[in-house]
C-alpha positions as CSV (number, residue, x, y, z in Angstrom):
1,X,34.1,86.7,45.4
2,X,34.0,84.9,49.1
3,X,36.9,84.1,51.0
4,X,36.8,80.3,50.0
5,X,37.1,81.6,46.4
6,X,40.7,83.3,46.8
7,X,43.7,81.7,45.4
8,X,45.7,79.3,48.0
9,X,49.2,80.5,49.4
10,X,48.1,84.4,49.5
11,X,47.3,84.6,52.8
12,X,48.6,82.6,56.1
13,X,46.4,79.6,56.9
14,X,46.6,77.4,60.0
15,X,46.1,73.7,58.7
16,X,44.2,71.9,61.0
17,X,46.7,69.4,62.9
18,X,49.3,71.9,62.6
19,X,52.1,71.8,65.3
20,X,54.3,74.4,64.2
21,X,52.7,78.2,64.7
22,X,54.3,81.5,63.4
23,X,57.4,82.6,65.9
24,X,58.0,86.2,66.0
25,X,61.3,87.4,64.8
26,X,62.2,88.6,68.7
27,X,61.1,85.4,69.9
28,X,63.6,83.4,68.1
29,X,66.2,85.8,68.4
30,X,66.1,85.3,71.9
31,X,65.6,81.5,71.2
32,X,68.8,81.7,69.5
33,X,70.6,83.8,72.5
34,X,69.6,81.3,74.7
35,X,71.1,78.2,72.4
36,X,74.5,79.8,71.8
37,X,74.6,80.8,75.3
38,X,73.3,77.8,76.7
39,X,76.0,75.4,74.3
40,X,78.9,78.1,74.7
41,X,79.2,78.9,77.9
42,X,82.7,79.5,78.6
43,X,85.0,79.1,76.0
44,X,88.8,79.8,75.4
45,X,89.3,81.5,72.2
46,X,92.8,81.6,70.8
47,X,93.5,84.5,68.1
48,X,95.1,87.8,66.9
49,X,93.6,90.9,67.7
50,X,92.7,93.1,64.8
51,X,90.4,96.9,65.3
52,X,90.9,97.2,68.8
53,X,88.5,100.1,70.2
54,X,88.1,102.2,73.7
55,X,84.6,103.4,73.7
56,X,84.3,106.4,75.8
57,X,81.8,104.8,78.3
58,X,85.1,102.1,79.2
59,X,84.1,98.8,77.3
60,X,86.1,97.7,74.7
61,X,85.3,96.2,70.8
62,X,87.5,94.5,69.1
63,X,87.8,91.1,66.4
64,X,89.6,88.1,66.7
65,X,90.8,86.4,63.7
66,X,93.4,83.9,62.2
67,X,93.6,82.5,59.0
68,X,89.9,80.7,58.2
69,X,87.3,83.1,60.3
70,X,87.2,85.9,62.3
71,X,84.5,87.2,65.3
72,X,83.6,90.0,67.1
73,X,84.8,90.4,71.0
74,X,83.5,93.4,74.0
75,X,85.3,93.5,77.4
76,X,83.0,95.4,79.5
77,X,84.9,98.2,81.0
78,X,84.4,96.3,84.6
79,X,87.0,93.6,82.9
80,X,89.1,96.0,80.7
81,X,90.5,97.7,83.8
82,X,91.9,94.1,85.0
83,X,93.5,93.3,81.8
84,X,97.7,92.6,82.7
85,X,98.6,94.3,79.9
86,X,97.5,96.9,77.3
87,X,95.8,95.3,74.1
88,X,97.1,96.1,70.8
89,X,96.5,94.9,67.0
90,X,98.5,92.3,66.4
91,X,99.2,90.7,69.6
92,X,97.8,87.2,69.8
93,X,95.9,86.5,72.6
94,X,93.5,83.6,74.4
95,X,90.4,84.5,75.4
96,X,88.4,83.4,78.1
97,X,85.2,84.3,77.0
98,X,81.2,83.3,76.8
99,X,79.6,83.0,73.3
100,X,76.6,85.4,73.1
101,X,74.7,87.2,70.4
102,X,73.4,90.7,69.6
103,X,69.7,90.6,68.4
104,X,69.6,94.1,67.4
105,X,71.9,93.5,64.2
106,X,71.4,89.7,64.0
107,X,74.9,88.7,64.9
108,X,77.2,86.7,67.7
109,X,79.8,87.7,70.1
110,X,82.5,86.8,72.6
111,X,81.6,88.3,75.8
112,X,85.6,87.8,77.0
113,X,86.2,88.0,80.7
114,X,89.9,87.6,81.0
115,X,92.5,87.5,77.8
116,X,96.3,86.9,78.1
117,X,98.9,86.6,75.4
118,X,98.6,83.0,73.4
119,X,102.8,82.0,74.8
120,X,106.6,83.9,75.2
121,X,106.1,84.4,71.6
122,X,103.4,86.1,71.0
123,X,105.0,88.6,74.2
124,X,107.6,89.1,73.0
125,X,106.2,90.3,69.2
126,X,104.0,92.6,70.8
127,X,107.1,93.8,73.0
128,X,109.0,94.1,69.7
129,X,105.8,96.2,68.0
130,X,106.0,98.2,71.3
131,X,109.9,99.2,71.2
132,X,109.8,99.8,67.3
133,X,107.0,102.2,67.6
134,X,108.7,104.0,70.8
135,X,111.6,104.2,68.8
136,X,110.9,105.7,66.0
137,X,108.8,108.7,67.7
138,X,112.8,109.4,69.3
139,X,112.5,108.3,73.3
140,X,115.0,106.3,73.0
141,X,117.4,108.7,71.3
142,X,120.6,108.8,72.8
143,X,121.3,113.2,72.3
144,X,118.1,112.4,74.9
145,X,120.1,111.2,77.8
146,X,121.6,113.1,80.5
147,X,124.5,112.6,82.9
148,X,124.3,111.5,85.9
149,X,124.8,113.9,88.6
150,X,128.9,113.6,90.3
151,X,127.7,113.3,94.1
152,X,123.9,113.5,94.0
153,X,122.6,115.2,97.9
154,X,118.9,113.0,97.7
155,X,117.9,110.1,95.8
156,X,114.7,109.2,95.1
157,X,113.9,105.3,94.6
158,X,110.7,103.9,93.3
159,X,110.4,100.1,94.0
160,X,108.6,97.7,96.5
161,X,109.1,98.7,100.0
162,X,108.8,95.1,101.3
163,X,111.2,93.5,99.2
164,X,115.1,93.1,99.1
165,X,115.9,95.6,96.8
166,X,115.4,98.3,98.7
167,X,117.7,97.2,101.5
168,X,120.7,96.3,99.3
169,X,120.3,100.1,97.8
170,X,120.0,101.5,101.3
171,X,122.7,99.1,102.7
172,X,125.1,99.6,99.2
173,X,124.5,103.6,99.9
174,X,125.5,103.1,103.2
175,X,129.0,101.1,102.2
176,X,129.9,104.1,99.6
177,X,128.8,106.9,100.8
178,X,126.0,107.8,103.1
179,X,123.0,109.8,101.1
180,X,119.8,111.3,101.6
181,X,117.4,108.6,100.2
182,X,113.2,109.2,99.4
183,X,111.5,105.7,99.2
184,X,108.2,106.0,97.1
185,X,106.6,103.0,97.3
186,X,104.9,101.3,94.7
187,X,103.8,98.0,93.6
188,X,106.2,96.2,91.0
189,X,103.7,93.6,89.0
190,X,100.5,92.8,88.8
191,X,97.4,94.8,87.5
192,X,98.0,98.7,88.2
193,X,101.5,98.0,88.8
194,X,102.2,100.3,86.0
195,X,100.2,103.4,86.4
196,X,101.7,103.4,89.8
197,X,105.3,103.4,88.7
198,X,104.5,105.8,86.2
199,X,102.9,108.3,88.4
200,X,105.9,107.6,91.1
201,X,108.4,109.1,88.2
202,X,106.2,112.3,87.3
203,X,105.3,112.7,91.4
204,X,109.4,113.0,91.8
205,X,109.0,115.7,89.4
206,X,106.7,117.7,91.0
207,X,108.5,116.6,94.7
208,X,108.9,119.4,97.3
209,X,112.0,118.1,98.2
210,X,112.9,117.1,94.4
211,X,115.5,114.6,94.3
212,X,118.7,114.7,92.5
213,X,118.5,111.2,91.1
214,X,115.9,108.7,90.3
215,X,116.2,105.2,90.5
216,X,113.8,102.8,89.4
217,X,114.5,98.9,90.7
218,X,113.1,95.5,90.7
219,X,114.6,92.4,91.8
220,X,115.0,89.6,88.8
221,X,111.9,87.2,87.3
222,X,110.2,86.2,84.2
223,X,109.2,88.3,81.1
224,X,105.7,88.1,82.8
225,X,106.7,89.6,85.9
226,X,109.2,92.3,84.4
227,X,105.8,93.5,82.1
228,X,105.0,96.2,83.6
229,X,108.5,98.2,83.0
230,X,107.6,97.8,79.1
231,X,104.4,99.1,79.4
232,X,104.0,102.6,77.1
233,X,102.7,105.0,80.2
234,X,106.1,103.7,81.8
235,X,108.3,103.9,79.2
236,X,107.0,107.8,78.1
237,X,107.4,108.6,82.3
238,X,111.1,107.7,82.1
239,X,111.7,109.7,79.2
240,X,109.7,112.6,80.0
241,X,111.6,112.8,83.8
242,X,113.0,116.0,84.1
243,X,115.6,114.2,86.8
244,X,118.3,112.0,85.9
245,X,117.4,108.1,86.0
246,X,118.9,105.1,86.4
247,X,116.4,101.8,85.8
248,X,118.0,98.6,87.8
249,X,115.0,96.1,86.5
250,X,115.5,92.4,86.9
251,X,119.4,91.1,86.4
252,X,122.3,91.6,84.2
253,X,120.7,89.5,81.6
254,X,117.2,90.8,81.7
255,X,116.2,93.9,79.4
256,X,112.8,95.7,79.7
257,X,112.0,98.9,77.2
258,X,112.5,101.5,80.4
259,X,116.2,100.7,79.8
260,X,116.2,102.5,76.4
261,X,114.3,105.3,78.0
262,X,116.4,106.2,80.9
263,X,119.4,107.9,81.1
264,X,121.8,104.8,82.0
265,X,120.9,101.4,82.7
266,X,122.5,99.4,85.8
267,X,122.7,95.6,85.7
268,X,121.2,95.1,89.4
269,X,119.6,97.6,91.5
270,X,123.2,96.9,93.9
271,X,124.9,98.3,90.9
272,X,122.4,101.3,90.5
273,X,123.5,102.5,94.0
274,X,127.4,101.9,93.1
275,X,126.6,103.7,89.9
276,X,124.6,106.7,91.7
277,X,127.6,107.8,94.6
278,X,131.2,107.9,94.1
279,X,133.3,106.1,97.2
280,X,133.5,108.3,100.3
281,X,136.7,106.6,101.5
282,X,138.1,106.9,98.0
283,X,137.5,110.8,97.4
284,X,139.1,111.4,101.3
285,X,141.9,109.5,100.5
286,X,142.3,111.6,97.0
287,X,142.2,114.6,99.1
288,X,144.7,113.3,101.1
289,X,146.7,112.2,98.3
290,X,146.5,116.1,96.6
291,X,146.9,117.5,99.8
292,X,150.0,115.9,100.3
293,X,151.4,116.5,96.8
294,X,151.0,120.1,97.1
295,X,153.3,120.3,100.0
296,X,155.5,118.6,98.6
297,X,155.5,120.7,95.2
298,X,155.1,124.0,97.5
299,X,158.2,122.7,99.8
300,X,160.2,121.6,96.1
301,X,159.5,125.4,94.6
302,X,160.8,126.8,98.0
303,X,163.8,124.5,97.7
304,X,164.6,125.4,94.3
305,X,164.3,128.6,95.0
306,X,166.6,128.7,98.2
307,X,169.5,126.8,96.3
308,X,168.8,129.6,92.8
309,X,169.1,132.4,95.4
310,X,172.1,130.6,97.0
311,X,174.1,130.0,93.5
312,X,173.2,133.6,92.5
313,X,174.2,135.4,95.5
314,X,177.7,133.4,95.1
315,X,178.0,135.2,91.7
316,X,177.4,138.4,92.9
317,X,180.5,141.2,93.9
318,X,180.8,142.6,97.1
319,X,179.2,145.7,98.4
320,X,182.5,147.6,99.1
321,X,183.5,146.4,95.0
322,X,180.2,148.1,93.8
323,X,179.8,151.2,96.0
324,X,183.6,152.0,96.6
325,X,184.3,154.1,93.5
326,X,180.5,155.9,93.8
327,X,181.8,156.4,97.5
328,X,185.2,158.2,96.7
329,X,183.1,160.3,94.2
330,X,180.7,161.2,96.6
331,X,183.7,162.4,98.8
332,X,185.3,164.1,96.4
333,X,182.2,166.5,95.0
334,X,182.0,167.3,99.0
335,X,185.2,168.5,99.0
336,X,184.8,170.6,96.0
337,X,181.7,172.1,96.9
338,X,183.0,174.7,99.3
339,X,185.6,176.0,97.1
340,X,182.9,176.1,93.9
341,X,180.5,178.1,96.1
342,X,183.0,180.8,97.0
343,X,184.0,180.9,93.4
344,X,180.7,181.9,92.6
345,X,180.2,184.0,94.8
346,X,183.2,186.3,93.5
347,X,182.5,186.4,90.4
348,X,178.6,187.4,91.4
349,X,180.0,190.2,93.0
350,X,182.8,191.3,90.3
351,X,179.8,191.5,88.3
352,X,178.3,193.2,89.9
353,X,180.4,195.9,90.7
354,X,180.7,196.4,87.2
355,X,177.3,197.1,86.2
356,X,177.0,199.4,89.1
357,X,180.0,202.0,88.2
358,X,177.3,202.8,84.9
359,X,174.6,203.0,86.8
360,X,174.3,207.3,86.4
361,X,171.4,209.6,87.7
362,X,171.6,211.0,84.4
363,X,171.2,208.7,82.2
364,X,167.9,208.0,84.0
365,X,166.8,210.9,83.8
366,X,167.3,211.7,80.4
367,X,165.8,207.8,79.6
368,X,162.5,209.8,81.6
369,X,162.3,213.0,79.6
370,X,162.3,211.1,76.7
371,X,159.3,208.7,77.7
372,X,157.5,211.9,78.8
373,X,158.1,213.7,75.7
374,X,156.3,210.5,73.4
375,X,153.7,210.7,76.4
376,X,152.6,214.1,76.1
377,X,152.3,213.7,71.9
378,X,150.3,211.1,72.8
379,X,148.0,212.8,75.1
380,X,147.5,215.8,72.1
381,X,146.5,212.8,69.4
382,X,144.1,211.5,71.8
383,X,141.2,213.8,70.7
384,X,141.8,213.8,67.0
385,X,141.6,210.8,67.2
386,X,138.4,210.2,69.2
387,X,135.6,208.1,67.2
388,X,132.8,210.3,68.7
389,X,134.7,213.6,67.7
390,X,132.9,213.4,63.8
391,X,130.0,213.1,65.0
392,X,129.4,216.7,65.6
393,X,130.2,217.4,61.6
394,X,126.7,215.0,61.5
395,X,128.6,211.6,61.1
396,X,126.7,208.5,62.9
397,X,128.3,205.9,64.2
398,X,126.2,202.8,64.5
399,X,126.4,199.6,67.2
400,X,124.6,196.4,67.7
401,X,122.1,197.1,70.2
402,X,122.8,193.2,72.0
403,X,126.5,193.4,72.5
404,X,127.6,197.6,71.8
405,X,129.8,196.4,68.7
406,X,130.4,198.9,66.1
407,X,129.2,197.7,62.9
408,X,131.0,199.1,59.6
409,X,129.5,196.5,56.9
410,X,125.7,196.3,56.3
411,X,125.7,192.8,56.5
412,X,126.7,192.9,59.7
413,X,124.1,195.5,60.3
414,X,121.6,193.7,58.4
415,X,122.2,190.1,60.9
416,X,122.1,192.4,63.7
417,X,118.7,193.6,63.0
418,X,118.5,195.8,66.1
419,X,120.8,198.8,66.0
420,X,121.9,201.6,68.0
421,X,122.4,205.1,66.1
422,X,125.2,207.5,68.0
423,X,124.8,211.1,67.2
424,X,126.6,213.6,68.5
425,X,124.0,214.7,70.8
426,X,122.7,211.7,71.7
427,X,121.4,208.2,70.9
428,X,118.7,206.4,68.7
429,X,117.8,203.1,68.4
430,X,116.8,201.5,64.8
431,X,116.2,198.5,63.2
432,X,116.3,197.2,59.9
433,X,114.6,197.0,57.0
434,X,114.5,193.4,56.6
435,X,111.5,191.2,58.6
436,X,109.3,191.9,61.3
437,X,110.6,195.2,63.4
438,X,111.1,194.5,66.5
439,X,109.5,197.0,69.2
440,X,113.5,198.8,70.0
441,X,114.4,199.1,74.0
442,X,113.4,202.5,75.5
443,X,116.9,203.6,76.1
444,X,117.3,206.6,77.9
445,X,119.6,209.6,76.2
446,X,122.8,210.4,77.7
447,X,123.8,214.3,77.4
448,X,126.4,214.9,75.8
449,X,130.2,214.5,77.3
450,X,132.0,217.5,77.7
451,X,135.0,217.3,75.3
452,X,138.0,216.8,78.2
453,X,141.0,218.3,77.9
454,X,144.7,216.5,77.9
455,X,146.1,214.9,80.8
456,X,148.9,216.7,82.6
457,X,152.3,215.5,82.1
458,X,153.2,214.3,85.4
459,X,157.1,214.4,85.1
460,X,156.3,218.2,84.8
């Protein structure tokens, strides 16, 4: 078979006057880039963001949707760190934006450049998202909020430095009571505006010269302007600050979500400063005042206490009333006492007198020979009597060699252990029978005492 005998439509043919050759799949891709591109050029897209996405590398991916279509959306991270606010599902949005596609997967894109919220509404739903969520992880608890301190030494103030805030605060301060005050500037809207007020609250934190107080101000303006104090890195700032804080944002009317955070809210940033100090002339004049009623109630006590001594000391008797009877008695026992001691004294020596006509020598002496006589019957006992005097008959007395007791039960012998055996020529020294022996002292032996004779009677 030739190649003009195979079957038509099996293999690609170029007809002649054909105008129309084979495109390859890249080339109209790119055909197709260029077209969308080209025809879309900048676009506003209006819509509710649905599967918003940080990539680590900074761009973001995300859809936008409503009710009939949806389509996929990147910020490069270049325009995602310009965004006025922080993206989240839900929030409806208008994107500025360039149509585009991705030839890779065969599908089209918003390239968006700028995105704010689609009206007031659709801020303040995503502001209502915002303060549910906070809520309900507990920041705005209020166990959570602290008290202010009474007369706070430095106060530290994060708002704009050019604007008229801080010079009613300073000039407020000033009026009630002059305080140390530490200005940290930041900027108060605008992109950045809050990462820099949230890393002015944690730098107060970390302050060398940490202030007692925090307070956070901005003068008044719209929802759009007051933004950054409901942004989430704000909002978690306040109420992670371990020092007290007062937030003074926008007027009496207006509410951002760093009011639920801090620890009290003030109306105006004037108000925050009346709120922060007590009045100076105030607490001198209360000293005053308590200085002043203690002298009177120290110079009332001393009255009352003059006019109680007065009235008692009218009741009282006089002094010659109360000591005149103990003073006759006093005179009286003087008198007496002369004649009592001679009394005495005689009959002392009447006594005495008496006792001394039976005083006899011989009754003494006789009072003697009778004490000698028991004395000397004594004195022949003595050596019957002796415990070493059976000993010579071959008797043994025994002692406890530790302490020279004599020992007269066995038990006594036998808790002992070590003994000492008296002889009547001398001594031995034993043990007994019971445990190990223990090796006895050397003692030396003693001769023998001489058996003495009685002692002389000395009244003899």
């Amino acid at each position: 078979m030739t190649e003009f005998d195979m079957p038509s439509g099996l293999l690609a043919e170029r007809s002649q006057g054909d105008n129309s050759p084979a495109m390859s799949v890249g080339d109209l891709a790119s055909a197709v880039k260029r077209t969308v591109e080209d025809r879309f050029g900048r676009i506003r897209v209006r819509g509710e963001i649905s599967g918003w996405k940080r990539h680590s590398s900074g761009h973001c991916y995300f859809t936008l949707k409503d009710d009939a279509a949806c389509i996929d959306a990147v910020i490069w991270r270049g325009q995602a760190g310009s965004l006025a606010f922080r993206p989240e599902d839900g929030a409806e949005v208008i994107a500025t934006a360039k149509m585009t596609t991705y030839p890779a997967r065969s599908k089209y894109q918003l390239v968006v450049e700028r995105m704010e919220l689609a009206g007031v509404g659709a801020l303040m739903a995503l502001l209502e998202r915002r303060r549910k969520a906070l809520a309900a992880e507990g920041l705005f608890d209020a166990a959570r909020k602290r008290a202010l301190p009474f007369m706070p030494r430095v106060i530290g103030v994060v708002t704009s430095p050019t604007g008229a805030v801080i010079r009613d605060i300073l000039h407020r301060l000033e009026d009630r009571c002059p305080t140390r005050v530490i200005l940290w500037p930041v900027q108060v809207q605008g992109d950045g505006a809050a990462s820099k007020i949230a890393a002015a609250i944690r730098g107060f934190g970390s302050y060398e010269t940490r202030p007692d107080l925090i307070i956070v101000a901005r003068g008044g303006g719209s929802i759009e302007d007051l933004w950054a104090f409901n942004e989430e890195e704000v909002v978690r700032a306040a109420a992670e600050s371990p020092i007290p804080l007062i937030s003074a944002v926008g007027h009496e009317t207006d509410t951002t979500l760093i009011d639920h955070a801090s620890d009290l809210r003030a109306p105006t940033p004037t108000a925050a400063a009346e709120i922060a100090v007590p009045v100076r002339a105030e607490l001198l004049a209360l000293l005053d005042e308590l200085s002043t009623r203690k002298r009177r109630c120290l110079g009332k006590r001393a009255s009352d206490a003059r006019e109680r001594l007065a009235l008692t000391s009218c009741r009282w008797p006089a002094a010659d009333t109360l000591l005149g009877p103990k003073r006759q008695r006093l005179d009286d026992t003087a008198e007496r006492l002369p004649r009592g001691l001679a009394a005495r004294a005689h009959k002392a020596e009447a006594l005495m007198n008496l006792t001394a006509s039976r005083l006899r020598p011989d009754l003494l002496a006789q009072k003697l020979s009778r004490a000698s006589d028991r004395l000397q019957a004594s004195a022949k006992m003595l050596p019957l009597v002796h415990p070493d005097r059976p000993l010579g008959r071959g008797f043994v007395r025994v002692t406890a060699a530790a302490d020279g007791r004599t020992l007269t039960h066995a038990a006594d012998a036998r808790a002992a252990a070590r003994l000492m055996l008296h002889f009547g020529d001398g001594e031995v020294a034993a043990t007994t029978g019971e445990g190990t022996p223990a090796q006895p002292p050397k003692v030396e032996r003693s001769p023998k005492r001489p058996y003495a004779p009685p002692q002389p009677n000395l009244f003899d």
